[in-house]
FIKEPA-563585 format. One line per field, with one value per atom (N, C-alpha, C, O): residue number from 1; residue in one letter; x negated, y negated, z negated. Coordinates in Angstrom, 2 decimals. Each point is the difference from the previous one (the first is absolute). Layout:
pos: c(NUM ...)
code: c(a ...)
xx: c(X ...)
yy: c(Y ...)
zz: c(Z ...)
This chain:
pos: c(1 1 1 1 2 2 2 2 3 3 3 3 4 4 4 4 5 5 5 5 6 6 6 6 7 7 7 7 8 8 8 8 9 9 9 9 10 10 10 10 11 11 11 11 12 12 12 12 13 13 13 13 14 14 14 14 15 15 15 15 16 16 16 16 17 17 17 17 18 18 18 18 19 19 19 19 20 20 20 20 21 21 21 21 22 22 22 22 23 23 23 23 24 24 24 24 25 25 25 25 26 26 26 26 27 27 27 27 28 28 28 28 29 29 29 29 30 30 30 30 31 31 31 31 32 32 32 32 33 33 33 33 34 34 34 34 35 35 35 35 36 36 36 36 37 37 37 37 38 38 38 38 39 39 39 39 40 40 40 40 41 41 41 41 42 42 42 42 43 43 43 43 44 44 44 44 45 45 45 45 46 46 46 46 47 47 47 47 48 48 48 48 49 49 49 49 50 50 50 50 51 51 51 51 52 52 52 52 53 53 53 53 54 54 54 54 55 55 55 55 56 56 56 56 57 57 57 57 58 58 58 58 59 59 59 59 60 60 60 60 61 61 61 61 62 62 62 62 63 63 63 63 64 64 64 64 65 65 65 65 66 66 66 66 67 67 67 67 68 68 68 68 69 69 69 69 70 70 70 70 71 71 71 71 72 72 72 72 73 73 73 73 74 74 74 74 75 75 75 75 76 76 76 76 77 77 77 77 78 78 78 78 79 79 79 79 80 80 80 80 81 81 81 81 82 82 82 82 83 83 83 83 84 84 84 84 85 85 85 85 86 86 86 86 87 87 87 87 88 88 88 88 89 89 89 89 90 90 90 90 91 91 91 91 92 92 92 92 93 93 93 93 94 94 94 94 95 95 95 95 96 96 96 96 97 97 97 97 98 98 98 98 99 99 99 99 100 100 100 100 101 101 101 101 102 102 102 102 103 103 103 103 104 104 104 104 105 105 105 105 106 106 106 106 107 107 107 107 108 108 108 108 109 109 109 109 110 110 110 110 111 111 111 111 112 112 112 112 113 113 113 113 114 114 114 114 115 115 115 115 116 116 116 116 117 117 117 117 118 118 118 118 119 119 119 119 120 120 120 120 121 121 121 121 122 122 122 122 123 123 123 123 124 124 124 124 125 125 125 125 126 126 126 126 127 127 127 127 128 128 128 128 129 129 129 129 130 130 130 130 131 131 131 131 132 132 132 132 133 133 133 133 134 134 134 134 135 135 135 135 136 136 136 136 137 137 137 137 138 138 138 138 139 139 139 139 140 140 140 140 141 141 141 141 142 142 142 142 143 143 143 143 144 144 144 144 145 145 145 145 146 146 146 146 147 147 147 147 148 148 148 148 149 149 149 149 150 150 150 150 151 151 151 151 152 152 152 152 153 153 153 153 154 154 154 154 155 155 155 155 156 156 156 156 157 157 157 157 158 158 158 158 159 159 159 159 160 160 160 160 161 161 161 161 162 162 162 162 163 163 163 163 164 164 164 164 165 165 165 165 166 166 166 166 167 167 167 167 168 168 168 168 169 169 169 169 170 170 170 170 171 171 171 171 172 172 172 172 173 173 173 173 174 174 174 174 175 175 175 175 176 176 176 176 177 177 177 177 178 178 178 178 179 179 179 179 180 180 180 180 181 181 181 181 182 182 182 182 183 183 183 183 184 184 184 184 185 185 185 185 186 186 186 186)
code: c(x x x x x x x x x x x x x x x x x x x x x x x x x x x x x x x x x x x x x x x x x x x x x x x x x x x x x x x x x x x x x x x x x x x x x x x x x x x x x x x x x x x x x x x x x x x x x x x x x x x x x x x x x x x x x x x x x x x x x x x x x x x x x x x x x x x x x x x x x x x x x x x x x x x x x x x x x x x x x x x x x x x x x x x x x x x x x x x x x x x x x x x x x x x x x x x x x x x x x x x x x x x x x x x x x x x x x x x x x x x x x x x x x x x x x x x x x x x x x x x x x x x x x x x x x x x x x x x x x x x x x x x x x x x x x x x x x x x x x x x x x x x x x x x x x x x x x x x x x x x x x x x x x x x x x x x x x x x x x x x x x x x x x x x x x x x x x x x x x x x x x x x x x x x x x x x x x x x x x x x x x x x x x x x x x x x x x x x x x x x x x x x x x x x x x x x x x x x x x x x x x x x x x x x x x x x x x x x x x x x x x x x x x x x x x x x x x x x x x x x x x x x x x x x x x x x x x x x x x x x x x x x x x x x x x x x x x x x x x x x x x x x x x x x x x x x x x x x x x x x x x x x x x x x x x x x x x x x x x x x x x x x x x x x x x x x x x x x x x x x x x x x x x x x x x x x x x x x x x x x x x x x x x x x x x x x x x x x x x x x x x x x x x x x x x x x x x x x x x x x x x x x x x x x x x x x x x x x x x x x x x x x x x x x x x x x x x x x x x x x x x x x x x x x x x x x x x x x x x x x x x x x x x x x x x x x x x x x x x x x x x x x x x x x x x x x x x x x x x x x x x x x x x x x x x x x x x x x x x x x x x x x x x x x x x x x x x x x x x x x x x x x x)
xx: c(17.28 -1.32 -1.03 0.18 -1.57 -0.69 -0.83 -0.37 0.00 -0.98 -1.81 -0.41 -0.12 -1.60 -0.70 -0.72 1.12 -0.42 0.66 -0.35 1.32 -0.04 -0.42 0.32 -1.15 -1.14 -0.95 -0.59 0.21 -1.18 -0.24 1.11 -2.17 0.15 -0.40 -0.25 0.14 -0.84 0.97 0.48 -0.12 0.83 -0.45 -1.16 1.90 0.04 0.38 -0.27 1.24 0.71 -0.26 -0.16 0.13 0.02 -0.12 -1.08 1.87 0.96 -1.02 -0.21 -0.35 -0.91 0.84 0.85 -1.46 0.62 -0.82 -0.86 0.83 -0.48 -1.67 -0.32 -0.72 -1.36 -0.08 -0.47 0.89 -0.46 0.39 -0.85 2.32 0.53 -1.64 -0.62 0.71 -0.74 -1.34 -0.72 0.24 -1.72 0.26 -0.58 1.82 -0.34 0.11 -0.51 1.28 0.56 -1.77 -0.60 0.25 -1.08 -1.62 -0.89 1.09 -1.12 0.59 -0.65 2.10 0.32 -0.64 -0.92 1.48 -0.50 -1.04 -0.19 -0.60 -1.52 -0.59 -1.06 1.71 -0.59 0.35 -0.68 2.04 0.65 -0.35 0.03 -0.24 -0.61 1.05 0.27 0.39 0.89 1.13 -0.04 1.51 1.18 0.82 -0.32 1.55 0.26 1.65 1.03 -1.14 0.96 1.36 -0.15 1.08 1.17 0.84 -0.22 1.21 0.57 1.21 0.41 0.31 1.66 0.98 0.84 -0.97 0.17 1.74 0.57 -0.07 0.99 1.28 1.18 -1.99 0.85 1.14 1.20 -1.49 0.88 -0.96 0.07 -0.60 -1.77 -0.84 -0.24 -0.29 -1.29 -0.91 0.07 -0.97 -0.69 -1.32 -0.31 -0.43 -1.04 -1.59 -0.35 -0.10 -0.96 -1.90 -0.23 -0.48 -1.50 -0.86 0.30 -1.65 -1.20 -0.06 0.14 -0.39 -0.40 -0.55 0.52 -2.03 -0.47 0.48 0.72 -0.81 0.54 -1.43 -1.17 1.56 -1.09 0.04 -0.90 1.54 0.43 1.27 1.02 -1.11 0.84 -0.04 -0.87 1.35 0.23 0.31 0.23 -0.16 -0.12 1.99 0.36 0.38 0.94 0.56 1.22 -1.70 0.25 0.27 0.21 -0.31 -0.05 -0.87 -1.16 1.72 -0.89 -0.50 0.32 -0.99 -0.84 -0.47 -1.19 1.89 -0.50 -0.33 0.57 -1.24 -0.61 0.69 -0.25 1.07 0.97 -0.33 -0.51 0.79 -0.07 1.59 0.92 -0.72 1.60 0.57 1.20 -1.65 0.63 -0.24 -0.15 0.12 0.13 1.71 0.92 -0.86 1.38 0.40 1.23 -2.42 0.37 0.54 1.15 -1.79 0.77 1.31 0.65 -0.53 1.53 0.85 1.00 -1.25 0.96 -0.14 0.70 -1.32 -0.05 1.06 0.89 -1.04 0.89 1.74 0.94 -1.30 1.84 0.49 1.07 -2.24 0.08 -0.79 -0.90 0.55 -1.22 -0.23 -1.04 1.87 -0.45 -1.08 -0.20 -0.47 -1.08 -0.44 0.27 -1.03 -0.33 -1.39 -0.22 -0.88 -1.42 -0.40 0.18 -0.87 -0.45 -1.46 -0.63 0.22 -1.26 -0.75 0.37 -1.29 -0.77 -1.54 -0.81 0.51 -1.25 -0.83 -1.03 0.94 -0.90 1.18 1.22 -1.77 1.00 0.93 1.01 -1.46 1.05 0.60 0.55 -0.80 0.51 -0.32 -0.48 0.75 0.28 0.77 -0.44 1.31 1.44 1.09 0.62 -0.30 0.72 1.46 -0.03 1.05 0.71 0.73 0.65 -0.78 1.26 0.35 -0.51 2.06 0.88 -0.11 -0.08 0.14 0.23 0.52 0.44 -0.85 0.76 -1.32 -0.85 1.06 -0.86 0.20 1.07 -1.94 0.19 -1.39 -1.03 1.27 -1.35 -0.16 0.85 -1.98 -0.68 -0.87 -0.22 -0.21 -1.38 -0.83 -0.69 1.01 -0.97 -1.61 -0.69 0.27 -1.47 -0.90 -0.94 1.24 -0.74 -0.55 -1.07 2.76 -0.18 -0.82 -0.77 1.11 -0.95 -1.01 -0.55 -0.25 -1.65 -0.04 -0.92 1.95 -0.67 0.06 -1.08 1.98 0.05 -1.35 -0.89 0.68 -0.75 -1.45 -0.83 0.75 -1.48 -0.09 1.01 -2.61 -0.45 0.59 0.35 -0.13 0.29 1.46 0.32 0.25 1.63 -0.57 0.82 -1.77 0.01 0.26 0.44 -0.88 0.53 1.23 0.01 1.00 1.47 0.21 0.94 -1.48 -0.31 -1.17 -0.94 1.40 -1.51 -0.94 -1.17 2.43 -0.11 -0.53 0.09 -0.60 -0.26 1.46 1.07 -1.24 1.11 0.62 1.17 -1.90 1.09 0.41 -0.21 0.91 0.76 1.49 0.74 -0.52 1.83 0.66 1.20 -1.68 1.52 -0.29 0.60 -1.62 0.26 0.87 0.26 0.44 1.13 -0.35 -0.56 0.97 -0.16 1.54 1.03 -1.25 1.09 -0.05 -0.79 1.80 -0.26 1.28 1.02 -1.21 1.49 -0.15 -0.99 2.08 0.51 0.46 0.81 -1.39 0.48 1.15 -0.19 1.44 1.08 0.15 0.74 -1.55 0.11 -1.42 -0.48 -0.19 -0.97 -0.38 0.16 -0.90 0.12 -1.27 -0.57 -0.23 -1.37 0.36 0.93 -2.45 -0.61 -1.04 -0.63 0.02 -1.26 -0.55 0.72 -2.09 -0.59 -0.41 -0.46 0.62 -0.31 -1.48 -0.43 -0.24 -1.68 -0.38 -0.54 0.50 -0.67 0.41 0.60 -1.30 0.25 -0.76 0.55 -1.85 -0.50 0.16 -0.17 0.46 1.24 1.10 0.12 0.70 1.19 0.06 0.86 -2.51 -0.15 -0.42 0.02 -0.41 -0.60 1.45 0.39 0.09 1.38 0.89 0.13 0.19 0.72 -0.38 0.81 -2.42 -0.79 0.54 1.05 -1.84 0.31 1.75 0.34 0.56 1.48 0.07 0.70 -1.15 0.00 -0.12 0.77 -2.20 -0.28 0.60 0.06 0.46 0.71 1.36 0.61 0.01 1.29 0.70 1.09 -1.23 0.13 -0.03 -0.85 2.58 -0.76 -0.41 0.33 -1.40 -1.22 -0.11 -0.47 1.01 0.16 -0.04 1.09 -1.70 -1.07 0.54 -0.60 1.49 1.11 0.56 0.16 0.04 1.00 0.86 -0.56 1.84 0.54 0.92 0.12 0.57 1.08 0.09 -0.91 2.55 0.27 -1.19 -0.95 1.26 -1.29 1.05 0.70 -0.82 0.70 -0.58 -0.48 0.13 -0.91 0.88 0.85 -1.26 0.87 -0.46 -1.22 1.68 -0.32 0.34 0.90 -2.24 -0.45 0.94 -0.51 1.91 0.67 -0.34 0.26 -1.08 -0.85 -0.98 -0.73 0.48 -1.35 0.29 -0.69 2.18 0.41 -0.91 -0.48 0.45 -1.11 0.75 -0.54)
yy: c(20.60 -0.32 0.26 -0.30 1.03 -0.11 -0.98 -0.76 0.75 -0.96 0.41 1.16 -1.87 0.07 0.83 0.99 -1.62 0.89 1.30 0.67 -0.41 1.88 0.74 1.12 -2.06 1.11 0.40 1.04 -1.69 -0.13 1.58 0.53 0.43 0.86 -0.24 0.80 -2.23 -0.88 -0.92 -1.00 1.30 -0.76 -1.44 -0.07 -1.17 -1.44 -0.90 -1.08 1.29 -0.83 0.45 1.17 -2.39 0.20 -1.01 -0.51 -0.08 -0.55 -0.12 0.99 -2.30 0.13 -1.20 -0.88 1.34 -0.04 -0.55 0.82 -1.85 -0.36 -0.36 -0.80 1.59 -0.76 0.63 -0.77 1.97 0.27 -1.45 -0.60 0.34 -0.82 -1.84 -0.71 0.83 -1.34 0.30 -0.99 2.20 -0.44 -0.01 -0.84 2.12 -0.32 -1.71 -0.44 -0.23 -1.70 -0.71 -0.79 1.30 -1.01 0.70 -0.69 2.02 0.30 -0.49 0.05 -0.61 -0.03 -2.03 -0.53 0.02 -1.33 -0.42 -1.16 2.14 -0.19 0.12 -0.59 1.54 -0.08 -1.21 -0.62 0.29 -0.51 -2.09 -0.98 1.08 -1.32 -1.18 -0.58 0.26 -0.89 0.67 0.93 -1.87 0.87 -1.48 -1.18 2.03 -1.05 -0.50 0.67 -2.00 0.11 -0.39 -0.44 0.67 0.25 -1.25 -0.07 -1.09 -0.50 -0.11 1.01 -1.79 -0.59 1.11 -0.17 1.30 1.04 0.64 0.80 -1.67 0.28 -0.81 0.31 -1.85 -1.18 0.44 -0.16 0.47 0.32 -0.83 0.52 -1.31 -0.80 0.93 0.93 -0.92 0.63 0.09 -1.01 1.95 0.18 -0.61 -0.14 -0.21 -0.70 0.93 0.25 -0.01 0.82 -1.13 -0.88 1.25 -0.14 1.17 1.09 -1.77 1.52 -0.75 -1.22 1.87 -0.62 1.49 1.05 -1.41 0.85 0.42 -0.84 1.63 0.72 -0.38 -0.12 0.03 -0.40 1.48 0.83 -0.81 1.48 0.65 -0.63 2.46 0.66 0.44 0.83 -1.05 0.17 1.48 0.74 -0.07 0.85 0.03 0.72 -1.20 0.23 -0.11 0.14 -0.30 0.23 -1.31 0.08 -1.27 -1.24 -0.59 0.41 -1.65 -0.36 -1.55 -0.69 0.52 -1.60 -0.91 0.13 -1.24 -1.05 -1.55 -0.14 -0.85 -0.79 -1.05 0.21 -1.31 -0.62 -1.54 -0.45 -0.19 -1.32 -0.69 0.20 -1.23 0.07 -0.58 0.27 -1.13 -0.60 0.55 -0.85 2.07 1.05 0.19 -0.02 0.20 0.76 0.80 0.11 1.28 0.94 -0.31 0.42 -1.20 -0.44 -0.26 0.28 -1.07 -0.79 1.19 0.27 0.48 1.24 0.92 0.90 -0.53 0.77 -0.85 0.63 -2.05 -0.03 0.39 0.13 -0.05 0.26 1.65 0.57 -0.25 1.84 0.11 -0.76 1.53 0.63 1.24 0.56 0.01 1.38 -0.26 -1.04 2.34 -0.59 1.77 0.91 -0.72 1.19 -0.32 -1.15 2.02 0.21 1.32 1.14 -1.61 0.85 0.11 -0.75 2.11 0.06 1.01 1.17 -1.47 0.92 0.29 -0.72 1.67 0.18 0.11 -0.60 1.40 0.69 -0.03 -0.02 0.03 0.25 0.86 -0.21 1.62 0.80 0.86 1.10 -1.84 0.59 -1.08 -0.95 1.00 -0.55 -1.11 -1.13 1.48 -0.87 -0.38 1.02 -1.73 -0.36 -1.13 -0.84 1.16 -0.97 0.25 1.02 -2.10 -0.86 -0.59 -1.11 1.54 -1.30 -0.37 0.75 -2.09 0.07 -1.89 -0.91 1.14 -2.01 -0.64 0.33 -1.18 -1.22 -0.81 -0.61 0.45 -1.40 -0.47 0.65 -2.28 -0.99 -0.41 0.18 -0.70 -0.18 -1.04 -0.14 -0.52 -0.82 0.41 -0.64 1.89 0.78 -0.23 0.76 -1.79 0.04 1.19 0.13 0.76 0.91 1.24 0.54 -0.43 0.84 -1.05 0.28 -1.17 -0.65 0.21 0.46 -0.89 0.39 1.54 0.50 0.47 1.22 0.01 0.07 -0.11 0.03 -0.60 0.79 -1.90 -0.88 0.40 0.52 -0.88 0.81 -1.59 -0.59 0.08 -1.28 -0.42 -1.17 2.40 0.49 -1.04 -0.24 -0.16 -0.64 -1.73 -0.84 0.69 -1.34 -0.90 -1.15 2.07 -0.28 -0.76 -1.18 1.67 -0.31 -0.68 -0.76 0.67 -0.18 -1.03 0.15 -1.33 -0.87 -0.38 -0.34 0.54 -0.89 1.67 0.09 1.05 1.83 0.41 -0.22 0.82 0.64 -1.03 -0.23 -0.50 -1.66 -0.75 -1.20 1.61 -0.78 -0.24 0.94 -1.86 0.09 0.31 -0.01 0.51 0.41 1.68 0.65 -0.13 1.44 0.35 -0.51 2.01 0.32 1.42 0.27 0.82 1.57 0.29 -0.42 1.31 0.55 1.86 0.83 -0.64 1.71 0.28 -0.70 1.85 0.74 1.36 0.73 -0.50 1.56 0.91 -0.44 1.65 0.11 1.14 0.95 -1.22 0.92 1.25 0.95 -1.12 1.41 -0.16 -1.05 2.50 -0.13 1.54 1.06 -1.49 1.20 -0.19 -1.08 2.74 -0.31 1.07 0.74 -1.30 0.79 0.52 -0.84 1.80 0.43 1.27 0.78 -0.51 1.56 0.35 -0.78 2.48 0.70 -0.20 -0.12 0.07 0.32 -0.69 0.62 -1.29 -2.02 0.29 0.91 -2.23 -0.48 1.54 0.83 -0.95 1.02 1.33 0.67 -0.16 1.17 0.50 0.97 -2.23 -0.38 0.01 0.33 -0.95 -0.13 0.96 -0.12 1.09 1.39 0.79 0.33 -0.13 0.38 -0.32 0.84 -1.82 -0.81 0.53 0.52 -0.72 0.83 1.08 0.45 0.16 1.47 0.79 1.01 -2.11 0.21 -0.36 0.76 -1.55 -0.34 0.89 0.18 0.48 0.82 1.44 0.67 -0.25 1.16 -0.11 1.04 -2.29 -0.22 0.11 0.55 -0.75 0.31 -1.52 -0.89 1.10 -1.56 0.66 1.07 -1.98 0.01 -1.35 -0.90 0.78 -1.34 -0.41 0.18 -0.52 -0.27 -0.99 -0.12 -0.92 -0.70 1.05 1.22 -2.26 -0.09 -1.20 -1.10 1.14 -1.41 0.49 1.20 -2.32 0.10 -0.51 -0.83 0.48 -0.67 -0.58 0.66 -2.01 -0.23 -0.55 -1.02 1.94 -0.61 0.02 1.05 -2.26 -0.93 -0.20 -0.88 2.01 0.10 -1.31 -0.06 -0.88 -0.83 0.61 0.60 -1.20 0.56 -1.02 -0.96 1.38 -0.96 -0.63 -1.04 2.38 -0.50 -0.76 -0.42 0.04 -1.08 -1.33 -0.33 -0.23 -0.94 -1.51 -0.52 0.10 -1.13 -1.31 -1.10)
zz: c(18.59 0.51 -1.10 -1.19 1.82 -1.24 -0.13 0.89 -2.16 -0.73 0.58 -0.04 0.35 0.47 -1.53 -0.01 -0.91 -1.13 -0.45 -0.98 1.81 -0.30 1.24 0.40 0.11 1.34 -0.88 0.30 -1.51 -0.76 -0.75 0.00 -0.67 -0.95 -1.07 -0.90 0.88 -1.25 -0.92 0.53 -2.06 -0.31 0.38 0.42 -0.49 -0.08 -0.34 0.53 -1.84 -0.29 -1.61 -0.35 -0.60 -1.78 -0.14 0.30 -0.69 -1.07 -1.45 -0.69 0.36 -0.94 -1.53 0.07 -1.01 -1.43 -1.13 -0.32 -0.35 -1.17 0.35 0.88 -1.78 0.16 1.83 0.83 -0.44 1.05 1.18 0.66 -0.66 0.60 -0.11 0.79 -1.70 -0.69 0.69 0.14 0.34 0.13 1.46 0.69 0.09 1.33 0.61 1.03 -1.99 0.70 -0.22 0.73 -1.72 -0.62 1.26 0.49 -0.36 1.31 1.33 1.05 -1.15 1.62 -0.43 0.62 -1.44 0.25 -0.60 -0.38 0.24 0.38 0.92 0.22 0.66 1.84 0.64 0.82 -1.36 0.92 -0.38 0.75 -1.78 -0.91 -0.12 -1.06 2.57 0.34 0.67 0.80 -1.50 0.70 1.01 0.06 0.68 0.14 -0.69 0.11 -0.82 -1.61 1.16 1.14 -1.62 0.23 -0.54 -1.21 1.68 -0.92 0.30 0.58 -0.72 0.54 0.39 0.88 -1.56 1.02 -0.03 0.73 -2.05 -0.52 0.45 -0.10 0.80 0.13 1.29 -0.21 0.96 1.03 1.40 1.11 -1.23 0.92 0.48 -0.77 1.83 -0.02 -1.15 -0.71 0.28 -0.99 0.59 1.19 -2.38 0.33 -0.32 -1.15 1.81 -0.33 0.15 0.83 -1.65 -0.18 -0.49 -0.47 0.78 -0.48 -1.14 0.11 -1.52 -1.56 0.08 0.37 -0.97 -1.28 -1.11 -0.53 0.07 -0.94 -1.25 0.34 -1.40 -0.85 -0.80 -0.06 -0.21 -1.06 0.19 0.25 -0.41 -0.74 -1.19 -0.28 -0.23 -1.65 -0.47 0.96 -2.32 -0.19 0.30 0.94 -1.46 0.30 1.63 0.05 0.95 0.72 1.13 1.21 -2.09 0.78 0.71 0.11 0.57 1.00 -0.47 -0.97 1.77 -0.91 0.76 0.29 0.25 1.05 -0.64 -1.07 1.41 -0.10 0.93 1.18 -1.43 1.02 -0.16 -1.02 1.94 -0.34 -0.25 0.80 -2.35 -0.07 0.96 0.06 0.90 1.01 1.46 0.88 -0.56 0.83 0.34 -0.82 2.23 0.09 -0.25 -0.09 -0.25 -0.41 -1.39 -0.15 -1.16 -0.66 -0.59 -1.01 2.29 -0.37 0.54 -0.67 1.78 0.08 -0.65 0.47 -1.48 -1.19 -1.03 -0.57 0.38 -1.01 0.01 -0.78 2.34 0.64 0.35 0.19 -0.21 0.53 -0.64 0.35 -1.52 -0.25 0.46 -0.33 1.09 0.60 1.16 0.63 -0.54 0.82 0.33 -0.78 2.20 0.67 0.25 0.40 -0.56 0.28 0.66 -0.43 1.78 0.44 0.53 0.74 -1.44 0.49 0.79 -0.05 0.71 1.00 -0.05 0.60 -1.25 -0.46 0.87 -0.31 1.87 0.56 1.44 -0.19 1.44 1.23 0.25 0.67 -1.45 0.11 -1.32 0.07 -1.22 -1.60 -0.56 0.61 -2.19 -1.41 0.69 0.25 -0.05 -0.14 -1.00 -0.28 -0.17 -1.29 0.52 0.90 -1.70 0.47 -1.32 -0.17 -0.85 -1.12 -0.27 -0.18 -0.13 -0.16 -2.10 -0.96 1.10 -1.46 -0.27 0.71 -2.29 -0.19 -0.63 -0.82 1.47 -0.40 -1.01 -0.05 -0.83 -0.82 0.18 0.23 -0.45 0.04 -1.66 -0.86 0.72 -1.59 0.62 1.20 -2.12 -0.15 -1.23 -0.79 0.91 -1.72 0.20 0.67 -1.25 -0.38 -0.04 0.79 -1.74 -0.13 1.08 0.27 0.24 1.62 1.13 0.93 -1.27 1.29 0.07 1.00 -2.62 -0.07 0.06 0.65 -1.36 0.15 1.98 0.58 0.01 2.02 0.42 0.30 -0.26 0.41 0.29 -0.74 1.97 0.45 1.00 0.40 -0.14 0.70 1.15 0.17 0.97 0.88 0.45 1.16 -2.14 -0.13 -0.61 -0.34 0.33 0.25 1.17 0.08 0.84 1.62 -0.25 0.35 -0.90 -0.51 -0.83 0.21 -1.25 -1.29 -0.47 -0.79 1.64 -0.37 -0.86 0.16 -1.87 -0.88 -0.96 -1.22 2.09 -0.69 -0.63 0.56 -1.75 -0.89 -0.39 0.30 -1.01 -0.50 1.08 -0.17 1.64 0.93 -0.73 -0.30 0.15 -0.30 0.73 -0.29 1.83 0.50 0.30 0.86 -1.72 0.28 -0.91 -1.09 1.95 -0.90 0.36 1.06 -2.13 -0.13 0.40 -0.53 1.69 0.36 -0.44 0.45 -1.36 0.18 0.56 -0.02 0.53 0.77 -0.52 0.13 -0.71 -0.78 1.35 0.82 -0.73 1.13 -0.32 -0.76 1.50 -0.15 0.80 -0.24 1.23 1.21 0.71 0.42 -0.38 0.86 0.39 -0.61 2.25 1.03 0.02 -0.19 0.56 0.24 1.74 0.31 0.57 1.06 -0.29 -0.65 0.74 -0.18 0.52 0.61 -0.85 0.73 -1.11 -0.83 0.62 -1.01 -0.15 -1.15 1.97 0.11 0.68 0.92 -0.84 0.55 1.76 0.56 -0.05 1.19 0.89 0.72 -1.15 1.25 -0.10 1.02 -2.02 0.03 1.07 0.76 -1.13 0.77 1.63 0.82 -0.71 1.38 0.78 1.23 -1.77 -0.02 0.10 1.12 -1.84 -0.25 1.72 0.90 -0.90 1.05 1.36 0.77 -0.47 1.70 -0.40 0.45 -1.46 0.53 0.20 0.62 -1.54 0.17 1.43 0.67 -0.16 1.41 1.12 0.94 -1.29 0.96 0.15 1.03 -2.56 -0.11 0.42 0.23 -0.08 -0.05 -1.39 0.17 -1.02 -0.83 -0.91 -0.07 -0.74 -1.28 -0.79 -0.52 0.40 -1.41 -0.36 0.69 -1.98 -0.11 -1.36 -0.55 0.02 -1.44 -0.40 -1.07 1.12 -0.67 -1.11 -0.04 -0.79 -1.26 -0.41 0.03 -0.42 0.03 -1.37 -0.23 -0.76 -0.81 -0.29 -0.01 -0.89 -1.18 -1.12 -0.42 0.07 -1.40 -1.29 0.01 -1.02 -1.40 -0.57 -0.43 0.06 -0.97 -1.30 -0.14 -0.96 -1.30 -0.68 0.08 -0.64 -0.92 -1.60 -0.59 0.32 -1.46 -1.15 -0.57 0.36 -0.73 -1.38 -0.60 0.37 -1.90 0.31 -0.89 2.47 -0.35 1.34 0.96 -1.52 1.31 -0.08 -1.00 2.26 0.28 -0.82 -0.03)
């Protein structure tokens, strides 16, 4: 049977590597702002899923959440730290989906550098709440969705594949390896 993507005359698939890998994650979760975090996923339970903001990606390639320590997501981090994020930038592209491990901190310094007003909502007591906790997740595997040449391209692309019969189809999707920089570990 064939694949919908070899009707195409347009490559679609690459597989991205090192800084390239690192900026497409960091433009997809900037569209996308909020993912939805992934937890329990390892236990053999249903996995537990929520929307969290993403505070930062880091130059190495991590992710950066803002938690409260007495959260469930929490306590099932201390038992699974594996954890899956997925995000959706736009209705029909910047799609992201990674898996990676979690650890929790109460590091001072990341809090104030994260910390924007916005999380007092949560955070009654601002940055000095005692029960915020910095969650980062290393991510071990990650897939991107995307269009070579933005949304209305694509959509342009798509009618007229339509009307010709023809796919025209302005997607791109691949592999993401996020090299970690070993001479400069966190």
């Amino acid at each position: 049977m064939d694949s919908i993507n070899q009707q195409q005359p347009e490559e679609n698939y690459k597989d991205l590597g090192g800084a390239e890998a690192l900026e497409k994650v960091k433009e997809l979760v900037k569209k996308a702002e909020t993912c939805f975090f992934c937890s329990n996923i390892k236990t053999g339970v249903p996995f537990s899923t929520r929307p969290m903001s993403v505070q930062k990606v880091d130059d190495e390639g991590n992710f950066w959440f803002l938690s409260a320590d007495d959260s469930h997501k929490n306590d099932e981090l201390s038992h699974d730290p594996f954890v899956h994020l997925l995000f959706q930038g736009s209705p029909h592209s910047d799609f992201l989906n990674i898996y990676g491990i979690a650890s929790v901190s109460k590091d001072k310094e990341k809090i104030k550098e994260l910390w924007e007003p916005i999380l007092k909502t949560w955070f009654t007591e601002g940055e000095d709440d005692p029960r915020i906790t910095v969650i980062k997740v290393e991510p071990t595997e990650g897939y991107y969705w995307d269009t070579k040449h933005g949304n209305a391209v694509a959509f342009v692309k798509q009618a007229v594949g339509a009307v010709v019969g023809k796919t025209l189809d302005d997607s791109i999707e691949g592999k993401l390896d996020i090299e970690k920089d070993e001479s400069n570990p966190l």
